[in-house]
N, C-alpha and C positions, 0 to 999 in steps of 0.2 A: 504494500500500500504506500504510494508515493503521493505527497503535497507538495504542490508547486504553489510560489506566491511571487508576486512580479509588484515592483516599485522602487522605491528610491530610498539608499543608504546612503548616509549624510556624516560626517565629522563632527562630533560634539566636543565640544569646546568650556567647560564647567571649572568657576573657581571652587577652592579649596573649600570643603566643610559647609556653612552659611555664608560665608563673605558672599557680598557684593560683586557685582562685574565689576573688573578692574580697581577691586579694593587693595586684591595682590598683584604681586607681580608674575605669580602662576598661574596656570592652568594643568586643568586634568586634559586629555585627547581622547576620547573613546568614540566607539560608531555605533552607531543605529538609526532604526526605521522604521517604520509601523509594520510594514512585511516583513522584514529581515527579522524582526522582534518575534516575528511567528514563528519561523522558521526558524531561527532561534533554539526557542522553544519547545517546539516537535523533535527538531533533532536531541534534546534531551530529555526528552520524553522516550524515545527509543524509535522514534517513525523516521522510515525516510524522507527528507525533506529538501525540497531544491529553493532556490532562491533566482530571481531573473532581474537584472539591469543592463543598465549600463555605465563602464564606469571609464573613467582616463587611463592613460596608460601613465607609467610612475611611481613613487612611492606611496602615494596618496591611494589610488585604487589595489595597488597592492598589498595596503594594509588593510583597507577594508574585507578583501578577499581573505586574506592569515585569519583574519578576527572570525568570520563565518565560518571557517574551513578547522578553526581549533573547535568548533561545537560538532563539526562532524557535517554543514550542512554542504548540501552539493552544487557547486557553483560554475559546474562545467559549461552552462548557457548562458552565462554572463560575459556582453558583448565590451569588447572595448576601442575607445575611441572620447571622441569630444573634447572641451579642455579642461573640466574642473570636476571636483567632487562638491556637493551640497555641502554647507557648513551651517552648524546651529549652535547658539549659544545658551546655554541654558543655566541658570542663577534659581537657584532651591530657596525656596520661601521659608519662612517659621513664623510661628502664632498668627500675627494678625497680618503677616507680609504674605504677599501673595509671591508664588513664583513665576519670574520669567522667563520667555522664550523668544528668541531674536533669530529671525532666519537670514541668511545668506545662501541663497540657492538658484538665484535666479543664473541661467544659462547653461545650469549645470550638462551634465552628460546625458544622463537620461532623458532631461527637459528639454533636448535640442534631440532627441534619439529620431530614427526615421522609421514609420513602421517595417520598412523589410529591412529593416535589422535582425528581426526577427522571425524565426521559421519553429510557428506554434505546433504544426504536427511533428515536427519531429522534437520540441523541446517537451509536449502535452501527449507523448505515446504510449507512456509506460507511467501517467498518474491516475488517479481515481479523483483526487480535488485539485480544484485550485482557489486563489485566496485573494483577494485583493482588498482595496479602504480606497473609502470616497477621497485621499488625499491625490491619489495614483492621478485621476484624470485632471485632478484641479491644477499639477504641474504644466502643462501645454498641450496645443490640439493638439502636436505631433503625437504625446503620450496617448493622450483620449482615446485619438485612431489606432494606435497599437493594441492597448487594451480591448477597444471595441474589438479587434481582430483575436485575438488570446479569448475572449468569451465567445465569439462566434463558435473558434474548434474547437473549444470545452462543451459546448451544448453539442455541437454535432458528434464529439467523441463519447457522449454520454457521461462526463466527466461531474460530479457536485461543484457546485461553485458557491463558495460564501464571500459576503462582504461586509465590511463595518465602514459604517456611515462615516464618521471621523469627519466631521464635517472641522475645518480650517476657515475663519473668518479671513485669514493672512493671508490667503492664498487663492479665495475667488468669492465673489458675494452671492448671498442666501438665490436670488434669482437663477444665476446659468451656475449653482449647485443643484438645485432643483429641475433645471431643464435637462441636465445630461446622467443626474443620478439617475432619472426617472424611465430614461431611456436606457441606461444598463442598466436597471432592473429586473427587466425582462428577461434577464440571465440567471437570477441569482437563487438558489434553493435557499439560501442559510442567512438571514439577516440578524447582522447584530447593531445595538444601539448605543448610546448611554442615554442619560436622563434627560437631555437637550438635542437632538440631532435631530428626531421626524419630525421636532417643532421646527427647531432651524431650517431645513430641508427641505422638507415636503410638507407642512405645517398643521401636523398631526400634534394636537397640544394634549396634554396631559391635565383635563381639570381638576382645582385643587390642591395641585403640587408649584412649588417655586422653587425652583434647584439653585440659583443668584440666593437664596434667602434661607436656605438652609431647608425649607419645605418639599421632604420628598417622601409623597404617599406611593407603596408601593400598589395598592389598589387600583389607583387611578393610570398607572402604567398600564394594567391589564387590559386596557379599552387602546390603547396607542399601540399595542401588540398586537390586537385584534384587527384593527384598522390597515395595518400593515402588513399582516398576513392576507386579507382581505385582497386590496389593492392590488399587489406584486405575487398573489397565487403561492407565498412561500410554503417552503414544508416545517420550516423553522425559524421563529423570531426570538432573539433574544434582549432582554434589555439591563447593563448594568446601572446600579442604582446607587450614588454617592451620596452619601450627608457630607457636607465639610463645616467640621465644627470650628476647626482650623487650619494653617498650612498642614499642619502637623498630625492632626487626628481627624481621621473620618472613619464615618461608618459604611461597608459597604455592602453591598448584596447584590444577586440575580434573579432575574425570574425568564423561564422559557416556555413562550406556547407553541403546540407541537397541531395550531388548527382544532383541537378538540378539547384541551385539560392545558390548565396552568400547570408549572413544577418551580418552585425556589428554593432558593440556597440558603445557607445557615448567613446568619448577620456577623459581619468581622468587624470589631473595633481595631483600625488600622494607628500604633503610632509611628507617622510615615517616615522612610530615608529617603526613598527617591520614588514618586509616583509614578515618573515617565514611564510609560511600555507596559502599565498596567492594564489599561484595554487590551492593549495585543498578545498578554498573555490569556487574558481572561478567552483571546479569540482561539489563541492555538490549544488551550485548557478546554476548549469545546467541542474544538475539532479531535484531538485525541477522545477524550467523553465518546464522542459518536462512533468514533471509528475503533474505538477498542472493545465497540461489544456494551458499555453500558446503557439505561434505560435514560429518559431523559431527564426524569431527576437523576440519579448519578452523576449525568452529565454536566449541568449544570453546579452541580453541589462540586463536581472537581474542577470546573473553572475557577469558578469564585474563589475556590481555596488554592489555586493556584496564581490567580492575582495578587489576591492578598499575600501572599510570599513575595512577590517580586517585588511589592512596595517597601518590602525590607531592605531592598540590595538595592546597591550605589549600581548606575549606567544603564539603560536601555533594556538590557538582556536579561531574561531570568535564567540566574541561575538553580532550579531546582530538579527534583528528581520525582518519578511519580511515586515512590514507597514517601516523602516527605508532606508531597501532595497528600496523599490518601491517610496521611497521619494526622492532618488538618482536619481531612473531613469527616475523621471517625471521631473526633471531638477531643483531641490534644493539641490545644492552642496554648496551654500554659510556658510556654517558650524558657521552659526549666532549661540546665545545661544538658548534652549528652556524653559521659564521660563512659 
């Protein structure tokens, strides 16, 4: 069982601890991506998992490649070429600071990519899914069009396809997010959310709930699930659910409807290290869930408990394993030591 995910790995660039951007005189270097992040993921999960870009030629795409390829993930169809890598800066909030994210990615490699760069039958021959996030086509038409091309041979191969909305105010406005999601939709089996995306998106609002204000019912998600399974014919909607009580501590949860019956996950009081990549494990935590045979509460209940581990570790990637996962979700959260 092979997961292919196609989008864009980026150079993260993080001062030390809390500081401020440019409070020090260092920086951390590390990579990630909202795909790669799955991929990631799966590959430490134990799936085989591919990754597809495009990246420069240099030390810059070469270390991105070392980074994917020390997780075990497969990066044999990753094209090269362009002049740069994506760059993001990223500055970790606490209590009442929010965190920031500063992009530098414009003209990147993949963002100037031409769709036949890519040859999706032979890169989509020997998988079962593939993965993508509403970020992938917000990067340039060229991307859109390749993507649009990678879903076309995933439906004709018979292939699952999931997506997480990941809606980006940064990166295209709420209008031609909604015109172009809407149109790959028509793709997609496995939709995932968080608490503000089908409103931003496709303006599927959640009554009752305010995720800016700390108000997040998970009842009222049940009707935005519905709506959206409705709509786009999915076989699976998922939606994760934040409280943020601060930078620091949230609460978090899932629920997935499967078209007939709700299923949710246990509540994590997260206190956070690094949130980034939290969706996109929660997304590879789902994809494994389904594809190892469990039901879809299981499924569910090992996402979220594999999210919420990744909120613990410093950089993009989760580092965890699914015997730690499934230690989470049989209800040993007491984060004692293990000697």
């Amino acid at each position: 069982m092979k997961v292919v995910t196609f989008g864009e790995i980026m150079l993260r660039l993080s001062p030390e601890g809390y500081n401020r951007l440019f409070q020090s005189d260092r920086m951390i270097a590390t990579f990630g991506g909202a795909e790669a992040n799955v991929a990631v993921s799966l590959a430490s999960f134990g799936l085989d998992s591919g990754f597809v870009t495009k990246l420069p030629e240099g030390p810059t795409g070469d270390g991105a490649i070392s980074a994917l390829r020390a997780f075990g993930v497969d990066t044999g169809s990753i094209v090269r070429g362009g002049q740069r890598i994506g760059v993001y800066y990223m500055e970790k909030g606490a209590s009442q600071r929010p965190s920031l994210c500063i992009y530098d990615r414009a003209h990147s490699s993949i963002a100037e990519c031409s769709p036949e760069d890519f040859d999706w039958e032979e890169i989509l021959g020997d998988a079962c899914w593939f993965h993508f996030t509403g970020i992938t086509p917000a990067l340039s038409e060229q991307v859109e069009r390749t993507l649009e091309n990678a879903l076309k041979t995933a439906k004709a191969l018979g292939i699952t396809v999931s997506c997480d909305i990941n809606y980006r105010s940064k990166l295209w406005p709420r209008e031609r997010a909604s015109e172009v999601m809407t149109r790959l939709m028509e793709y997609v089996d496995v939709c995932i959310a968080n608490e503000e995306d089908a409103a931003d998106v496709f303006g599927i609002k959640a009554n009752g709930s305010d995720a800016s204000k700390g108000i997040v019912d998970s009842e009222s998600y049940k009707e935005v699930a519905v709506e959206l399974t409705k709509r786009f014919c999915l076989k699976y909607t998922a939606i994760t659910l934040r409280t943020s009580k601060s930078a620091n501590d949230n609460d978090w949860q899932a629920i997935l409807y499967d078209g007939n019956a709700f299923y949710s996950s246990a509540k994590h009081s997260i206190h956070i290290v690094d949130r980034v990549g939290g969706g996109d494990s929660f997304g590879a935590g789902l994809i494994y869930g389904i594809l190892s045979g469990k039901d879809p509460e299981g499924a569910v209940r090992f996402a979220a408990a594999a999210s919420c581990l990744k909120q613990t570790i410093e950089g993009d990637f989760n580092r965890v394993t699914v015997q730690e996962v499934e230690k989470l979700v049989s209800g040993d959260g007491s984060g004692r030591i293990k000697r």
